[in-house]
N, C-alpha and C positions, 0 to 999 in steps of 0.2 A: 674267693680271690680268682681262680682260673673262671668262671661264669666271666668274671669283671675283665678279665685278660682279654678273655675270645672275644668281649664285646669292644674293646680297645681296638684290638687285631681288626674286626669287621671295622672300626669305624675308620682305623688307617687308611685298611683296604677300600673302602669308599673314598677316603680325603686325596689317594694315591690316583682314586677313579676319574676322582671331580677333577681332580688336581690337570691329567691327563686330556680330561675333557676339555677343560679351560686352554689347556695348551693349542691344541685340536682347533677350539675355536679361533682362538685368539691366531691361531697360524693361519687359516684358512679367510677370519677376518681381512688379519692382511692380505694375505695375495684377494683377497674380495676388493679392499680398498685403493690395491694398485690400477685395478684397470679400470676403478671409477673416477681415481685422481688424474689418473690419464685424458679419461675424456671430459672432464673437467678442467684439465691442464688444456688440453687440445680445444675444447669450448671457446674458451677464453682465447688462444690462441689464434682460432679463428674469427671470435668477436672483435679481437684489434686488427686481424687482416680485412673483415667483411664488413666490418662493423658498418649498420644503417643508421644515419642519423638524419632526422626530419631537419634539421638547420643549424651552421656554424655559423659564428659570429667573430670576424678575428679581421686585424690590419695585414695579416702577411700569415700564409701556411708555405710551409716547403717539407716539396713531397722529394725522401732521399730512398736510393736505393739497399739492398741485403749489404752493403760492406760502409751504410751512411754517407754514402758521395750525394750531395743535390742535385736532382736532374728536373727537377720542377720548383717555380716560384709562384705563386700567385698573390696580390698584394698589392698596398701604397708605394708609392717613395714620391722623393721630393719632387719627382717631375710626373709624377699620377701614377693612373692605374692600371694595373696591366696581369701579363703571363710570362713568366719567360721559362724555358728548354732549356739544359746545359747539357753538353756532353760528357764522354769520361775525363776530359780533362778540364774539366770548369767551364767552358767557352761557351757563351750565349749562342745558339743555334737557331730558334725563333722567340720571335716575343709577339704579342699582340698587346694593343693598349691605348689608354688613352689620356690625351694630355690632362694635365691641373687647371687650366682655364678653361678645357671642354671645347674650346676651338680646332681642335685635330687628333685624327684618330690615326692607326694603321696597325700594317702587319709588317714584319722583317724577318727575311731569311738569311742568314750567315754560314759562311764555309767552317770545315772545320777548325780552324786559326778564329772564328769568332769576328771576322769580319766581314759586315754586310754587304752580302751581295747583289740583291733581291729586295724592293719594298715595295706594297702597297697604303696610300694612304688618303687622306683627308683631310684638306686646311682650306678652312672658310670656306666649305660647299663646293671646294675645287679638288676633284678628285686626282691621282697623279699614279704613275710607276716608274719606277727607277731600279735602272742596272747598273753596278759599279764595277771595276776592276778589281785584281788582288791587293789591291791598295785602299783600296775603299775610297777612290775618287770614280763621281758620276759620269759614265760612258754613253747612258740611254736615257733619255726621260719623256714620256707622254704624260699628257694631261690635259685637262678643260674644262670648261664653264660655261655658263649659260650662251653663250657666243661664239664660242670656238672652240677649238683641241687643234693637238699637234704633239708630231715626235722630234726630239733632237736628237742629234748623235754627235758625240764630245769626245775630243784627244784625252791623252793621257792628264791633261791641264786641266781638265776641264772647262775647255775649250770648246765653244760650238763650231761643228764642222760641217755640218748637214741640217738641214731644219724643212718640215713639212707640216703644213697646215689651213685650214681654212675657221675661218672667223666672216661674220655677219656677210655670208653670203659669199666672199671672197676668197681664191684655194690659189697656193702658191709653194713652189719649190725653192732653196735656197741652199749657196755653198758657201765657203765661209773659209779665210785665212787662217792663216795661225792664231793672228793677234782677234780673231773673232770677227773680223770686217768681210761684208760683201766681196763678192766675186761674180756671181754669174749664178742668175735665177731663173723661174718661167712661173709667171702669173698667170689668170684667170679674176679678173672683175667681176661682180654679180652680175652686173648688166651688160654680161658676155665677150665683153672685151677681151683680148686677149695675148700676150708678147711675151717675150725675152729676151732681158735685158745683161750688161757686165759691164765692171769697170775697165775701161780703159789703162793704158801705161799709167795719163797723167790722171788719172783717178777721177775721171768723170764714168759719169755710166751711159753705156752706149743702150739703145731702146730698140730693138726689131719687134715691129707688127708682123 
């Protein structure tokens, strides 16, 4: 009976041992498992911030910033396809893009209010830029074609008030009323000719060589 004790007793004291050791492990397990779930956690974390992908295929991605505000578009809509930039308060800032019929393309810069101020673009092979006011009415525009360019400069109406240009060989300066009529210019012909001309009171235009 005491033989059988002691041997009881020893096996406790091993079961106490194991028992101990399992703990031990099982403790050290974990804190093992913390700093592998970490970089595992962190892995992952980084594969959704760095992540490399050989190709997306999608109608519309929007890329949002740490608090989920959208600060990038890129994507269809009903009038094509494009980019667009927002600020912290939603407002279109720039966009690039191109129409639905493929007939014109460009680029646009906008003030913080989200109103275009700045664009370059492309319609029908006629490249152009435009500057607007805080209004988003055109103040500036150059452009041209296989034949000419010229810049305007517009009231607040949009109204031409100023115009410069040459076309097929021909360069000419012009002024320009309220109502957008002639006033008082200075030509150049191709074939060298040359004057300045204005209207009169009764609205004829008067021609000095």
């Amino acid at each position: 009976m005491k033989s059988l004790q002691r041997e009881v007793e020893k096996l406790n004291q091993r079961l106490d041992s194991v028992q101990k050791q399992n703990r031990r492990i099982k403790k050290f397990a974990g804190l093992l498992c913390l700093p592998i779930l970490a970089v595992f956690l962190l892995g992952n974390k980084a594969a959704l911030e760095n992540g490399h992908f050989r190709n997306i295929t999608a109608e519309g991605i929007t890329i949002v910033n740490s608090a989920g505000e959208k600060i990038v578009f890129i994507g269809m809509t009903s009038d094509g396809a494009g980019l667009d930039v927002f600020n912290k308060n939603g407002k279109t800032v720039v966009s690039l893009g191109i129409a639905k019929d493929q007939k014109g393309s460009g680029f646009l810069v906008a003030d913080s209010n989200g109103t275009p101020r700045i664009g370059w673009g492309m319609e029908q092979e006629i490249p152009s830029i435009a500057i607007t006011d805080t209004r988003g009415k055109k103040i500036i525009g150059i452009g041209g074609g296989k034949t000419g360019y010229g810049m305007s400069v517009m009231d607040s109406n949009e109204v031409e008030r100023v115009g410069i240009g040459f076309q097929d060989g021909n360069s000419g300066f012009g002024i320009f009323d309220d109502q957008g009529g002639y006033v008082r210019g200075m030509i150049r012909q191709k074939d060298g000719v040359h004057y300045t001309s204005y209207i009169d009171e009764n609205g004829k235009e008067i021609i000095n060589r």
